[in-house]
C-alpha positions in Angstrom: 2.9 16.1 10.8 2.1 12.6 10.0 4.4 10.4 7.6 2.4 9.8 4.4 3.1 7.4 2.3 2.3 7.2 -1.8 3.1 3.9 -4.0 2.7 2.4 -6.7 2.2 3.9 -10.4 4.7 7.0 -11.7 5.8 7.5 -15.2 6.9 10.7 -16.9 4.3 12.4 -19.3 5.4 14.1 -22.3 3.1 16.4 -23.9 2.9 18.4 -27.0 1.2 21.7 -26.9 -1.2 20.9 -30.0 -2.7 23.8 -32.0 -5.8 21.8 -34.0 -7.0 18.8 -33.2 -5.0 15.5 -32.8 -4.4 13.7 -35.8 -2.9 10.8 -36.7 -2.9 10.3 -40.8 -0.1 8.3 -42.3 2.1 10.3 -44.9 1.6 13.7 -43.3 3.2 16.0 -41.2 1.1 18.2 -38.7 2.8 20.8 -36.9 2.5 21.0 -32.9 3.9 23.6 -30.3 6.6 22.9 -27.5 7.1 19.6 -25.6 6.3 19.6 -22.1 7.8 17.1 -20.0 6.6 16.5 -16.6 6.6 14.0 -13.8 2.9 11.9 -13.7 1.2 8.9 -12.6 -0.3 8.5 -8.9 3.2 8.9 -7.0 4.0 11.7 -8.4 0.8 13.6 -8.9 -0.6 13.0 -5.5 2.4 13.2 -3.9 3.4 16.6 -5.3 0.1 18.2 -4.3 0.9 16.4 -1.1 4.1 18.3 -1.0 3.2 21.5 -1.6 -0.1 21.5 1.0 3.1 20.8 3.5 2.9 17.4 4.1 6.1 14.6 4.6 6.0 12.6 1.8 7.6 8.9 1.0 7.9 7.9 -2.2 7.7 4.4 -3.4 7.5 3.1 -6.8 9.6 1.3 -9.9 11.4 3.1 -12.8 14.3 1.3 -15.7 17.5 1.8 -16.0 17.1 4.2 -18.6 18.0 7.9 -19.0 14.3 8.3 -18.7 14.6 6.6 -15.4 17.1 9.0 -14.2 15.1 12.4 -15.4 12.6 11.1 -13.4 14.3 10.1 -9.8 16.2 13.6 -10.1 12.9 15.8 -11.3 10.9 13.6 -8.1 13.1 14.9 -5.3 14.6 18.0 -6.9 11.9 19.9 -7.6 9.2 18.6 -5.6 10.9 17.9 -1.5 9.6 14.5 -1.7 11.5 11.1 -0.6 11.6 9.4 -3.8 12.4 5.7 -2.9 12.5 4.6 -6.1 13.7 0.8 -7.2 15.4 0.7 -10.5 14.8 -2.6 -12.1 17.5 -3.7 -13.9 16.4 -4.8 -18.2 13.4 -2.7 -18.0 12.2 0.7 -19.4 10.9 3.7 -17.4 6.9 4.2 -17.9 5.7 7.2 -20.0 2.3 8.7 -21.2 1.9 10.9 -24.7 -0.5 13.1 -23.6 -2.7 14.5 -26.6 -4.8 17.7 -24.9 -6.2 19.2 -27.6 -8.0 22.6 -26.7 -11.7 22.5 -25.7 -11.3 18.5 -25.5 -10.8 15.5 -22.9 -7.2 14.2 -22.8 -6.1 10.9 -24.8 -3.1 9.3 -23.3 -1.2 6.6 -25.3 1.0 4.8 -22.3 3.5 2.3 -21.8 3.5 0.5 -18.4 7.5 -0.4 -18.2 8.8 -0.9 -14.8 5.4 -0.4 -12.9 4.6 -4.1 -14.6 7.1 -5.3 -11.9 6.0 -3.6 -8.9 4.6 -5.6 -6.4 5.1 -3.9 -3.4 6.9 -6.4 -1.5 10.2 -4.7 -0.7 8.2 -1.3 0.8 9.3 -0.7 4.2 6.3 0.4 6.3 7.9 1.5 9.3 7.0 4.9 10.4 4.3 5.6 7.7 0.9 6.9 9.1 -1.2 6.7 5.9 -0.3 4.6 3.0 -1.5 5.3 -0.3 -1.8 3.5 -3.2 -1.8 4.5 -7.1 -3.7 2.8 -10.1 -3.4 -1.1 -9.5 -5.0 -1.4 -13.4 -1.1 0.0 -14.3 0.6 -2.1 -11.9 -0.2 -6.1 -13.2 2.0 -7.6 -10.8 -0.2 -6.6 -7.9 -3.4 -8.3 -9.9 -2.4 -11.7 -9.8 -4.3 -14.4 -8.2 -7.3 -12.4 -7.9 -5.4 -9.4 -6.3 -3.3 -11.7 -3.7 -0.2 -9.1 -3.7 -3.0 -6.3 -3.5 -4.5 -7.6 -0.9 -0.9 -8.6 1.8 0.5 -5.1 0.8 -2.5 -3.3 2.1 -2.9 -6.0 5.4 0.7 -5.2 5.9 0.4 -1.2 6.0 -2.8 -2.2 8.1 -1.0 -4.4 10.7 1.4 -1.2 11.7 -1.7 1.1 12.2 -1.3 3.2 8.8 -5.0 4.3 7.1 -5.2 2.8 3.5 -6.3 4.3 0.5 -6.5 3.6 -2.6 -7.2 5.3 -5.8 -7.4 3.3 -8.9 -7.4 4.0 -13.5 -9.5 3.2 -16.0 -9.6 -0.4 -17.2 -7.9 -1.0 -20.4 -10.3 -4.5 -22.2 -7.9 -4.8 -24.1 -5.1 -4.7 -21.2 -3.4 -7.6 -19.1 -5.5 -6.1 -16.3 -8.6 -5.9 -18.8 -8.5 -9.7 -17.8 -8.6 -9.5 -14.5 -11.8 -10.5 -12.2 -12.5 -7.1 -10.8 -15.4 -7.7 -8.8 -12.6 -10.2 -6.9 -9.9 -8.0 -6.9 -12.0 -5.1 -5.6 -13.6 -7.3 -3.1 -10.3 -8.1 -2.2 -9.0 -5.1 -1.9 -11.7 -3.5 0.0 -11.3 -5.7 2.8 -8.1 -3.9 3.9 -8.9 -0.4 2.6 -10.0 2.9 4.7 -10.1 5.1 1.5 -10.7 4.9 -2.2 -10.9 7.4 -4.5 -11.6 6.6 -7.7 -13.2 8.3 -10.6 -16.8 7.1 -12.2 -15.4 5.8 -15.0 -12.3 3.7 -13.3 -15.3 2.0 -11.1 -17.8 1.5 -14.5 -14.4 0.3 -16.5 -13.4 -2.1 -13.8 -17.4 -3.6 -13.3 -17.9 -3.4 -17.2 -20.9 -1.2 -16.6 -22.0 1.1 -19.7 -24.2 3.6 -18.1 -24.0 7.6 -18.2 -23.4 9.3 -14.7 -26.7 9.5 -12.1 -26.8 9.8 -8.3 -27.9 6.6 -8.5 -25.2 4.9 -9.8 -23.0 6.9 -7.6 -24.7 5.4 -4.5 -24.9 2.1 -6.1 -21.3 1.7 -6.5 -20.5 3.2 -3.0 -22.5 1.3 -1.2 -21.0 -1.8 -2.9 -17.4 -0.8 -1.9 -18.8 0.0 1.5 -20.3 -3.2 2.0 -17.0 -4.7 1.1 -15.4 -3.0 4.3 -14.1 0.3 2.8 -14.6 3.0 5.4 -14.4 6.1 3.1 -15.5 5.9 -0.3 -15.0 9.3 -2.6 -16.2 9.0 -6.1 -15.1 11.9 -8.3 -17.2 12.3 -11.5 -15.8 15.1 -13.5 -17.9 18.2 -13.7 -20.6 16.6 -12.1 -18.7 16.7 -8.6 -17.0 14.5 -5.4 -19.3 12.0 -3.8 -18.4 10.9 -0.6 -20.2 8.2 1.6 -18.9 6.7 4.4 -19.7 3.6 6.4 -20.8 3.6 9.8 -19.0 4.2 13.3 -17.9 0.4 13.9 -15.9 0.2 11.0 -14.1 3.3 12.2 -13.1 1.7 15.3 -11.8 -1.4 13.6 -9.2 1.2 12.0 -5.8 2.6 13.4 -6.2 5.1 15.9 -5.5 7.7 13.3 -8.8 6.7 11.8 -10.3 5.1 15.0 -10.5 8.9 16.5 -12.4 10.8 13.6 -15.4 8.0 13.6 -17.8 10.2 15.8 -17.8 13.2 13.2 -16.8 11.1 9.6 -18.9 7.9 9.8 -22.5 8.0 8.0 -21.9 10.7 6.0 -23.3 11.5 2.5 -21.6 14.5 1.1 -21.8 15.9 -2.8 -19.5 18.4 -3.4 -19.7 20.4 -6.4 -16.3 21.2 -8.3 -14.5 24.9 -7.5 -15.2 27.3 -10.8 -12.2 27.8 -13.1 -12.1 31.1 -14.7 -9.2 29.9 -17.6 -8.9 26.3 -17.4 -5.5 24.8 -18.3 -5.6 20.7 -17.8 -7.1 18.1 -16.1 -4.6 15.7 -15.8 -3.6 15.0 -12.4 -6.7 17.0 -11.1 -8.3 13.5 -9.8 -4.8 12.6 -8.0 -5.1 16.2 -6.4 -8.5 15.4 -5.0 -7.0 12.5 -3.5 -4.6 14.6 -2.1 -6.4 16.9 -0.2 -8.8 14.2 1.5 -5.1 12.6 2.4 -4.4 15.8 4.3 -7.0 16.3 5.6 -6.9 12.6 7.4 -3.1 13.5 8.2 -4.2 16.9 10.2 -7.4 15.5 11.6 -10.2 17.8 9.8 -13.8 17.5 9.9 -15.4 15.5 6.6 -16.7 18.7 5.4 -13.3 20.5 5.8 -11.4 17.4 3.8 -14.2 17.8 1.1 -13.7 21.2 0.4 -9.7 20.6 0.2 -10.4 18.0 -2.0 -12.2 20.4 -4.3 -9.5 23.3 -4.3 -7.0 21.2 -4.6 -8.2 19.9 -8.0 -9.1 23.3 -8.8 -5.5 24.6 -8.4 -4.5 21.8 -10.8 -7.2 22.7 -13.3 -5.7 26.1 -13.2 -2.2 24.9 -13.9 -1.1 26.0 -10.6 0.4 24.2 -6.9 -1.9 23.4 -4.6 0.2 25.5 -2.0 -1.6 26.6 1.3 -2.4 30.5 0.3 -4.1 29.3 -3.1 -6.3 27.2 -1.7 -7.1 29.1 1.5 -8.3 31.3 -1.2 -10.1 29.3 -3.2 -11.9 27.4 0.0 -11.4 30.0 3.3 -13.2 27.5 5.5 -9.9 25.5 5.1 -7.6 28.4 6.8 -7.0 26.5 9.8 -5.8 23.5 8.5 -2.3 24.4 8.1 -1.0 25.7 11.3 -2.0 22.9 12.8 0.0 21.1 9.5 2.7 22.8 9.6 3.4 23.5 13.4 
């Protein structure tokens, strides 16, 4: 099984189970249910549906020197079999999310970045890595300066030792450090040493400062325009409406790693649209998009067909909608045309 690595944004999410709607009125007291508190952000969310499908997973990212710091690097390897390489930066706090879920509604995060404003990438050791992945560069600052410059070397470096690239990014905060960020540079940038990204609609609308609803249309536009800027594999997820996939064409597979190189004659020029698994009780969304991600990771890792990584993608998120792991035998069931992914995985 191929090393797979995931970077970049992790925080803790702490969550109150709310029974009305979220409220926030000055003078009153509203009563909520228990506090969940769980590990979130990219690193941890993709990399614990990356555990669980059976992968070997790296772990790199920042957290403080704070007791929140240490719940975290204990709940990362403990209870998920990952290899947290975690740097604590010394003076700092450890990032967290209040996640308001209120039933029958979107989620509303309030968020402080903490550590993952230092991380930068450049201590990472590559060595032995396969597929590197990256998580939210809107959360991680440090990575945004000079047009995406520290973006940009990290992803050359993974490159330059034959790893695929991927990258998933987060809706752009205007009012954020990174809200003043060029993005059509640092995207640009970026794409130029990316094989995969996997952002959401709205991360990609957020980051171009583009105010119109979902349509195939703007779906192909924006692929096509990440595409053009050298990605290989770009997969859109848009909520409900689906995963859109579009890839570019068989030379830019070839200019990959030989991990890559060798699926070009069945991924490259390939327009799929992939409508989302049913959920019969759903529980949350958060982390589903990270899932997605996931699944097409595994998929790369183990060599399946484009229509086998979509429909892993799907499940995957589907699991996580259903407040379950994305273990093998759950997603087998949800997607049977996956089965024979995992021996091959886990041989």
């Amino acid at each position: 099984m191929r090393r797979i690595a995931v970077a970049g944004h992790i925080c803790l999410d702490i969550t109150p189970a709310l029974t009305g709607p979220a409220r926030l009125d000055p003078g009153l007291l509203f009563e909520v249910g228990p506090l969940s508190l769980a590990l979130g952000g990219s690193v941890a969310n993709t990399g614990r549906t990356l555990s669980a499908l059976g992968a070997d997973v790296l772990a790199f990212a920042n957290v403080g020197d704070d007791s929140l710091g240490e719940i975290l690097r204990q709940a990362l390897t403990t209870d998920n079999h990952i290899d947290g390489r975690l740097s604590v930066i010394p003076g700092t706090s450890t990032s967290y999310s209040l996640v308001f879920e209120p039933q029958g509604s979107d989620r509303t995060f309030w968020h402080h970045v903490g550590a993952n404003g230092e991380f930068d990438g450049a201590e990472i050791e590559l060595d032995g890595i396969d597929i590197f992945h990256l998580g939210y560069p809107p959360l991680l600052p440090a990575l945004l300066r000079h047009d995406g410059a520290p973006l940009h070397d990290l992803l050359k470096r993974a490159r330059a030792i034959g790893a695929i690239t991927s990258v998933d990014l987060a809706v752009v905060d205007p009012t954020s450090e990174a809200g003043a960020a060029d993005w059509n540079a640092v995207l640009r940038t970026m794409a130029a040493q990316t094989d995969l990204v996997s952002p959401s609609l709205d991360d990609l609308t957020s980051a171009f400062r583009i105010d119109s609803p979902f349509s195939i249309d703007l779906v192909d536009e924006l692929a096509d325009r990440l595409l053009r800027w050298g990605v290989a594999i770009a997969a859109i997820s848009a909520g409900e409406h689906g995963l859109f996939i579009r890839t570019a064409g068989a030379a830019r597979f070839d200019e990959s790693g030989p991990t890559l190189a060798s699926l070009g004659p069945t991924w490259a020029d390939r327009s799929l649209d992939i409508a989302p698994n049913g959920v019969d009780a759903p529980v949350t969304t958060n982390g589903a998009g990270d899932a997605s991600t996931a699944g097409l990771l595994f998929a790369l890792a183990v060599g399946a067909t484009i229509d086998q990584a979509a429909s892993l993608a799907a499940a995957c998120s589907a699991a996580i909608v259903a407040g379950k792991s994305a273990a093998p035998s759950l997603v087998n069931g949800i997607s049977p045309k996956i089965t024979d992914l995992f021996p091959r995985a886990l041989a």
